[in-house]
C-alpha positions, 0 to 999 in steps of 0.5 A: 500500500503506497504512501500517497493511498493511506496518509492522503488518499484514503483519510480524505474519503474517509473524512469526506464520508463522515461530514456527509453523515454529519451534515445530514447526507448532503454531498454538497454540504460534505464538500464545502465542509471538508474544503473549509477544514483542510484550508484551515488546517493548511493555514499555519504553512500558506500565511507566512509563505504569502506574507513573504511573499507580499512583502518581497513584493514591495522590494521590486523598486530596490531589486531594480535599483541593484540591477540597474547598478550591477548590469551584467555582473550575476555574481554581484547582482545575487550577492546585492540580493541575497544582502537585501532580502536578508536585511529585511529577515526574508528567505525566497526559498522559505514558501517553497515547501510549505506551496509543494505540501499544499499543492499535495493535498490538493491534488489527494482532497481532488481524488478524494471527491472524484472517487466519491462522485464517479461511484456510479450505481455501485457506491458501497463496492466501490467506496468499501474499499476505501472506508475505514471499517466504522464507516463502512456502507450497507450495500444498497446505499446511494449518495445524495448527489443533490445540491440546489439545482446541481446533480454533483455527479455530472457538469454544472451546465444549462442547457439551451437551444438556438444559440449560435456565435461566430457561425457556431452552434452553441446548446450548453452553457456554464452554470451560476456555480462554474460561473462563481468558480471561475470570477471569485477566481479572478478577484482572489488573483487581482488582489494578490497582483493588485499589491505587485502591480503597486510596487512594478509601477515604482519600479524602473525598467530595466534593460532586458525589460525583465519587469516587464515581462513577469507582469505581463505573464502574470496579467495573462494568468489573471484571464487564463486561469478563470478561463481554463476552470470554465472550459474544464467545468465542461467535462468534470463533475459539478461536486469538483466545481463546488470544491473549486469554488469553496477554495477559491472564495476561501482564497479570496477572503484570505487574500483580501484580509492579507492585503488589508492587513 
């Protein structure tokens, strides 16, 4: 049995399972219970690695400067760095791992409700061998999939006749929480880049135009992550979406409490 199975993957359904006993059988309920605890949980190594990493962010005047002192010479340039970030008590190294952990979990809690989503007709077979023997299913036992208009297991989508763009057929559309997913999206990222777009504007260019480069790959991430969580909206499950959409409200108070503070 693998690591990533019984220290990740397996606790996750398993706690999954047991909000949705606790939450009166509600999927949906159960998701957004268990995206809320694990974010909770993650804070203690997410907050100081994005404080860190706001406050680099208010070094990119300095940081010009010294590349427009140093020029050329690397070696001199990371030396200049490495003086400043410790001047002001930071390691650029220090939110790597802390991200990497996060990025894990991630990835297992995803699994961990597509396991759950994707049962299909035969939830306690499948689900059985997961479970831990306390929460075991009896045979004959169905997930509640609803939650509001959404049935959890299939894509957030409305459905719509005679619509055409570009020359295209157009018959689904997003629903109000792929909607959701990917405009709380959008602000959480406008927030955090809010405070870098602050401090590029005091900084000089320099002349490989550097600065100019990284912000114009970030206002890019900005429009094209919203956009690749609708298009994948299409195909995943709508409890995903929901899982998604918890994240990244949670992401945006976070955020907009970090900035504020």
């Amino acid at each position: 049995m693998s690591l990533w199975f019984s220290l990740l993957y397996q606790p996750l359904v398993n706690l999954l399972i047991l909000f949705y006993q606790l939450l009166g059988q509600n999927l949906g309920a159960a998701i957004i219970g268990l995206t809320l605890a694990v974010r909770g949980l993650l804070l203690p190594l997410t907050l100081p690695s994005i404080r860190a990493a706001q406050k680099m962010r208010t070094l990119n005047p300095q940081l010009a400067k010294l590349k427009k002192k140093h020029g050329e010479d690397k070696q001199a340039l990371t030396k200049a760095q490495m003086k400043l970030y410790q001047k002001h008590g930071l390691n650029p190294a220090a939110g790597c791992l802390p991200q990497i952990i996060q990025i894990i979990i991630l990835i297992a809690l995803f699994q961990a409700f597509n396991q759950v989503l994707r049962a299909d007709g035969e939830v306690a077979v499948k689900l059985n061998q997961v479970l831990y023997s306390r929460l075991q299913l009896a045979e004959e036992t169905t997930i509640n999939s609803r939650f509001f208009y959404l049935d959890l297991t299939k894509p957030d989508l409305l459905e719509v006749k005679n619509w055409r763009l570009a020359g295209l057929e157009i018959n689904r559309l997003p629903g109000l929480f792929l909607i959701a997913a990917a405009v709380s999206q959008f602000i959480s990222s406008k927030i955090m880049m809010s405070g870098a777009a602050a401090a590029q504007a005091k900084a000089k260019k320099t002349k490989g135009q550097e600065d100019d480069l990284a912000a114009m790959m970030q206002k890019q991430m900005l429009y094209m992550m919203p956009l690749m969580t609708l298009l994948i909206g299409f195909k995943f499950p709508s409890g995903l979406v929901l899982y998604w959409l918890t994240f990244s409200l949670f992401m945006l108070v976070q955020n907009w409490l970090i900035k504020k503070e």
